[in-house]
C-alpha positions as a Markdown table, in Angstrom:
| # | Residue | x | y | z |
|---|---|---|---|---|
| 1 | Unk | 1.5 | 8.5 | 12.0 |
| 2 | Unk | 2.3 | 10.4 | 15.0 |
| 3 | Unk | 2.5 | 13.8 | 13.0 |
| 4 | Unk | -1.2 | 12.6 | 12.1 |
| 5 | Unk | -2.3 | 13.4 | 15.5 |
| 6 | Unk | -0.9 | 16.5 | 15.9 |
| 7 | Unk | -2.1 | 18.4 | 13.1 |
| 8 | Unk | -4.9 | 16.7 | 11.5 |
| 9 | Unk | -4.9 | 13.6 | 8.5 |
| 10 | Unk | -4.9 | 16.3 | 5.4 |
| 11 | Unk | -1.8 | 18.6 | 7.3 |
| 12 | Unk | 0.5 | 15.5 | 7.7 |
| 13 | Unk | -0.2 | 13.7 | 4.6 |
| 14 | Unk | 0.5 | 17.0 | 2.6 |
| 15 | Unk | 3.8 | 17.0 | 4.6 |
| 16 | Unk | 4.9 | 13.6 | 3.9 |
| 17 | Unk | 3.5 | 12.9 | 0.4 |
| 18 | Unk | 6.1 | 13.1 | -2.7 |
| 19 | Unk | 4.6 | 16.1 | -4.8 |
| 20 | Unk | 3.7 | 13.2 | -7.4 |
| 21 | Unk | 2.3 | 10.7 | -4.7 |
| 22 | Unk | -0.8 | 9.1 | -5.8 |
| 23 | Unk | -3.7 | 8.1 | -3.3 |
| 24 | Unk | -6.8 | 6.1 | -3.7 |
| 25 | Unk | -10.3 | 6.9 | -2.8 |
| 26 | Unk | -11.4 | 4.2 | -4.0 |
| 27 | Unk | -10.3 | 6.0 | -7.8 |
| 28 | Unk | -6.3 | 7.2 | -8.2 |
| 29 | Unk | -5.9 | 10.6 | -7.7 |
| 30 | Unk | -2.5 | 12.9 | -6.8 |
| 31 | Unk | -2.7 | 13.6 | -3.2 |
| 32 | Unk | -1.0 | 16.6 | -3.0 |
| 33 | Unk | -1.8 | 18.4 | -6.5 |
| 34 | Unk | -5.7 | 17.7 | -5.7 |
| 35 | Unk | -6.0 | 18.7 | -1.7 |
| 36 | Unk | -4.1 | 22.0 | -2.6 |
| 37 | Unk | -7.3 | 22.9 | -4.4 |
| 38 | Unk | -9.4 | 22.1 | -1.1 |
| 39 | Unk | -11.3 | 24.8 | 1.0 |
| 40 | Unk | -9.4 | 24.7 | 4.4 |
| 41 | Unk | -11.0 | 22.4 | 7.0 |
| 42 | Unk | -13.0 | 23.9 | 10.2 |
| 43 | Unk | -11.8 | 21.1 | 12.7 |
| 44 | Unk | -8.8 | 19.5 | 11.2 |
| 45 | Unk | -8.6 | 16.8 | 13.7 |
| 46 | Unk | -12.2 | 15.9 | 14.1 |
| 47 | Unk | -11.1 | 12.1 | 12.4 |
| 48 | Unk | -8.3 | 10.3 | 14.5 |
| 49 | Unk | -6.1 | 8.1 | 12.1 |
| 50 | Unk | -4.1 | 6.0 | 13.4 |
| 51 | Unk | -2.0 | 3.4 | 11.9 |
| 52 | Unk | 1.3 | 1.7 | 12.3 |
| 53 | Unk | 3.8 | -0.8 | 10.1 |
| 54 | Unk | 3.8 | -4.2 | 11.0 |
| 55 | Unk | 5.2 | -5.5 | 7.4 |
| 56 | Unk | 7.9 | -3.4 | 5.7 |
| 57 | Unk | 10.5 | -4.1 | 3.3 |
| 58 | Unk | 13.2 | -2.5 | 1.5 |
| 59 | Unk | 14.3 | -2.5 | -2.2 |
| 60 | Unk | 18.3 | -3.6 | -2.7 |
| 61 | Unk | 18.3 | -0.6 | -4.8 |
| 62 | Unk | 17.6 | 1.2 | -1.7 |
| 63 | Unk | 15.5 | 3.4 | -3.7 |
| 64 | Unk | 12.1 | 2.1 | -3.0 |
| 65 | Unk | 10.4 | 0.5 | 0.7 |
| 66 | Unk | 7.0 | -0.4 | 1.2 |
| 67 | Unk | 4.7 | -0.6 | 4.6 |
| 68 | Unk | 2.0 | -2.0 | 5.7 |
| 69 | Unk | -0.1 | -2.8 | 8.6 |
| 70 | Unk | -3.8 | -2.2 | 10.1 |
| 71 | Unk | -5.5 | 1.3 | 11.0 |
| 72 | Unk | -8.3 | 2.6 | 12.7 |
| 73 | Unk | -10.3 | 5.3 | 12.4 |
| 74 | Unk | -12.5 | 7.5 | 14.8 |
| 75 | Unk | -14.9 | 10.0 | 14.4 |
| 76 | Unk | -14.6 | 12.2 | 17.2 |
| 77 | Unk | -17.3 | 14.5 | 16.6 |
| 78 | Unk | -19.8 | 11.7 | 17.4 |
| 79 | Unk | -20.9 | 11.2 | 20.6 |
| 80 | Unk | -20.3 | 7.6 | 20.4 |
| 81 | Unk | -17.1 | 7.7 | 18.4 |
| 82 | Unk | -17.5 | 5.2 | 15.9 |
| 83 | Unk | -14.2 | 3.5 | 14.4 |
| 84 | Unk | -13.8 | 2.0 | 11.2 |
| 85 | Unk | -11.2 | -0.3 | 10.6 |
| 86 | Unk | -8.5 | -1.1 | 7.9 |
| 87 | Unk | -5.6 | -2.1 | 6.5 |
| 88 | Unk | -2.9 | 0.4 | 4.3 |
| 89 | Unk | -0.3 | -0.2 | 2.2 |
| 90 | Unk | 2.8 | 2.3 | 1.4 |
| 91 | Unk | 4.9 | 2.8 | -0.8 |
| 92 | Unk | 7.8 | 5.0 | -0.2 |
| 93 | Unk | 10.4 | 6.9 | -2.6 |
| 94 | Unk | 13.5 | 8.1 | -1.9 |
| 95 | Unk | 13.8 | 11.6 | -3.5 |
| 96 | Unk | 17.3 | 13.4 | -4.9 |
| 97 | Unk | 17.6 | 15.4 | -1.5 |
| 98 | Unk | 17.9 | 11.8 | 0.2 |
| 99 | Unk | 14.4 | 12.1 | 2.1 |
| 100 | Unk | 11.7 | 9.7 | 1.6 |
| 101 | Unk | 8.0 | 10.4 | 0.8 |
| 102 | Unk | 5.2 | 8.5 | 0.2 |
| 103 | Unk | 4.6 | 7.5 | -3.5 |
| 104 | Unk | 1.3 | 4.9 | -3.2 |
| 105 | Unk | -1.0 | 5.0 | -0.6 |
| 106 | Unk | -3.6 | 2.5 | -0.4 |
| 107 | Unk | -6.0 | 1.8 | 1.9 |
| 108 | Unk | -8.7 | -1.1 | 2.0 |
| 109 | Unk | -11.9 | -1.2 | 4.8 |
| 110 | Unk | -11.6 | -4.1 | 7.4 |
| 111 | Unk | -14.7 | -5.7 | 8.7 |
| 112 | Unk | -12.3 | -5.9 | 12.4 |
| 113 | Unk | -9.6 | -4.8 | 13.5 |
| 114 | Unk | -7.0 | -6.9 | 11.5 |
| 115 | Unk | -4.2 | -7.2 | 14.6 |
| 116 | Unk | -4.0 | -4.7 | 17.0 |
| 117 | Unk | -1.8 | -1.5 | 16.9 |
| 118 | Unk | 1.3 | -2.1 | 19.1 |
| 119 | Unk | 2.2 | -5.2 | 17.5 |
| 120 | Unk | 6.3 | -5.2 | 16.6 |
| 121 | Unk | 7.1 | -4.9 | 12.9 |
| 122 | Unk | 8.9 | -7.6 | 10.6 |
| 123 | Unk | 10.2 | -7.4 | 7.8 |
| 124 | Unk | 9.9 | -10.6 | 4.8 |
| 125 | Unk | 12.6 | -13.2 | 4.4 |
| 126 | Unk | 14.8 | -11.3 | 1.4 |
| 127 | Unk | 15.2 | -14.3 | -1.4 |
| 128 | Unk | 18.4 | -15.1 | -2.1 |
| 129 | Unk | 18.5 | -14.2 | -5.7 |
| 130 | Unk | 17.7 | -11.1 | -5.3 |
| 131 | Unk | 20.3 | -9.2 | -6.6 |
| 132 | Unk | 21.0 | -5.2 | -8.2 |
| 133 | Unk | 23.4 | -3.5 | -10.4 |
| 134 | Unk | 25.1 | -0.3 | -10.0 |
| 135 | Unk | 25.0 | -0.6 | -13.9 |
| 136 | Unk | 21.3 | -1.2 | -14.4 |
| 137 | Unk | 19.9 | 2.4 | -15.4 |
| 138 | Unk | 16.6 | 4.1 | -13.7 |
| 139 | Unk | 15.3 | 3.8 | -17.2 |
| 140 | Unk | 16.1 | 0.4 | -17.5 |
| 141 | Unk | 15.0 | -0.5 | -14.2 |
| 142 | Unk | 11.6 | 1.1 | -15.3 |
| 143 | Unk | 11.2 | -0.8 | -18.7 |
| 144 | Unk | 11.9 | -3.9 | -16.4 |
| 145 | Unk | 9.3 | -3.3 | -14.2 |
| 146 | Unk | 6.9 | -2.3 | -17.1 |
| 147 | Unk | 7.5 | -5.3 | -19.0 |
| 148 | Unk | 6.7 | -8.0 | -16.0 |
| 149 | Unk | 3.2 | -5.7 | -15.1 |
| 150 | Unk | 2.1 | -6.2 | -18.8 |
| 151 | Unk | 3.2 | -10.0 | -18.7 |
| 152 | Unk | 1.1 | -10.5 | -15.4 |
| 153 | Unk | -2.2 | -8.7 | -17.3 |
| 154 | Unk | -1.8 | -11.2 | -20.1 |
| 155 | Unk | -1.3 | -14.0 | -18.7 |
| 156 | Unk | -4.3 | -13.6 | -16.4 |
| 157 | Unk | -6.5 | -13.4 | -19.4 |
| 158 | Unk | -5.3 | -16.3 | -21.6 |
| 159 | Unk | -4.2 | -18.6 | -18.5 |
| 160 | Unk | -6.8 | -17.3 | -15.7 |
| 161 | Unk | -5.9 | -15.8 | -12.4 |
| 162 | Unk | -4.9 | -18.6 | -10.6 |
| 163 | Unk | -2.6 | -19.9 | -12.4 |
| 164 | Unk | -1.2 | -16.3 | -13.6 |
| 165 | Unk | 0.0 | -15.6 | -9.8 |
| 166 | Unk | 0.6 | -18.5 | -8.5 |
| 167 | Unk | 3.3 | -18.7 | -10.9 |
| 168 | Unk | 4.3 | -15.1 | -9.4 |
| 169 | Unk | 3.8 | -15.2 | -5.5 |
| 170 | Unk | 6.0 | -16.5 | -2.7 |
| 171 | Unk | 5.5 | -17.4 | 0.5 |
| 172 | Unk | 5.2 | -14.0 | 2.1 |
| 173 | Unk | 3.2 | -12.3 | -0.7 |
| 174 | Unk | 0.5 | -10.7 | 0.4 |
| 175 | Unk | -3.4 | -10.1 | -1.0 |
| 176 | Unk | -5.3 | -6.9 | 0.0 |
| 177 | Unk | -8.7 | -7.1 | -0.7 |
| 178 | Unk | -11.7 | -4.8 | 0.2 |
| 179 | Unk | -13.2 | -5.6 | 3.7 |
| 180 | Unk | -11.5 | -9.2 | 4.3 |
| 181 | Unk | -8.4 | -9.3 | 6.2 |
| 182 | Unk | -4.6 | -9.5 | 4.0 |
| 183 | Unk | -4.2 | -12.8 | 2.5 |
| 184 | Unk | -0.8 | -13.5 | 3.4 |
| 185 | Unk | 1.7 | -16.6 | 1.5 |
| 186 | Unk | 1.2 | -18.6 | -1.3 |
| 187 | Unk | -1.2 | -21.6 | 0.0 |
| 188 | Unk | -3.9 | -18.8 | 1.9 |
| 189 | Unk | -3.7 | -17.1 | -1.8 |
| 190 | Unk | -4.5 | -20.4 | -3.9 |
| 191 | Unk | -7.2 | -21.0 | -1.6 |
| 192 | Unk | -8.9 | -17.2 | -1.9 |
| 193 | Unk | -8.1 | -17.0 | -5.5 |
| 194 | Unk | -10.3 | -21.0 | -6.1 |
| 195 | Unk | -12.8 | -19.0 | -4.7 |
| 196 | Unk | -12.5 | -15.1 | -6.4 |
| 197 | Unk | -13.9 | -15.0 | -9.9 |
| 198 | Unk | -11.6 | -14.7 | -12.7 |
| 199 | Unk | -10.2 | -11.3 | -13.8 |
| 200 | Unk | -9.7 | -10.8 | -17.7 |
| 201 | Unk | -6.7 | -7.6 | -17.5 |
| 202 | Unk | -5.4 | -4.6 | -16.7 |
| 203 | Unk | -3.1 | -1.6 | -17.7 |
């Protein structure tokens, strides 16, 4: 974030992306592979982006760590410098040289400001069971992972969404949806999701 503001949005992100990073816009696209194509910008910084983390966590892996957090945006070429408002969500990789880059970035629009920027940052409660295995292969770890995605799509079409995640959420889960403020823990969710219609599946 505070490379952001000193050489431009499309500089920093291209700095800090992994070179398979995907970004959303609102499709999926590979951030890096697809701006590298891009004619260079006149004015680099004519958008401020500004953001900061005010949820992260940490895989016990210590492979994978998400953020999260509100961001604003300002168009500085207009002479009333309008802002839009919104709320991100990272997710960082470690890569074999031991640096991290961003792997997901997703970003959803904010009718307000969702908290203000200079708020501290917290991280969840870490459950108890949570537990990870030397032994446990990347490969294995992926088929894991793969297997409880495909679960969630299915059970969401025969059973409904409600019941699907609430089956699958804790108390600090958290909903992004586009232009409300993050749903955050397991009775706010039930509550949205009584009211969201139902989503057949996914892949």
């Amino acid at each position: 974030a505070r490379r952001c503001q000193e050489i431009g949005i499309r500089a920093s992100f291209m700095e800090y992306f992994a070179d398979d990073g995907i970004a959303f816009k609102p499709e999926p696209f590979r951030y890096t592979e697809t701006v590298k194509t891009l004619p260079p910008q006149p004015n680099p910084k004519a958008i401020q982006l500004k953001w900061e983390p005010q949820s992260a966590g940490i895989a016990a892996s210590g492979e994978l760590g998400f953020t999260t957090g509100p961001s604003v945006r300002t168009d500085l070429t207009a002479a009333d410098k309008p802002k839009g408002y919104g709320q991100f969500f990272s997710v960082w990789k470690k890569q074999k040289d031991g640096t991290w880059r961003v792997a997901v970035d997703i970003g959803t629009q904010m009718p307000s400001q969702s908290s203000p920027l200079g708020n501290p940052c917290n991280e969840p409660i870490k459950p108890k069971w949570r537990q990870v295995s030397d032994n446990v292969s990347a490969a294995d770890r992926r088929s894991t992972i793969m297997k409880l995605e495909r679960e969630f799509s299915e059970a969401c079409a025969a059973e409904g969404t409600l019941k699907a995640y609430l089956l699958r959420v804790e108390d600090n889960t958290r909903l992004h949806r586009q232009n409300q403020l993050p749903i955050v823990g397991k009775k706010a969710i039930e509550a949205h999701l009584r009211k969201e219609p139902q989503v057949s599946s996914w892949s």
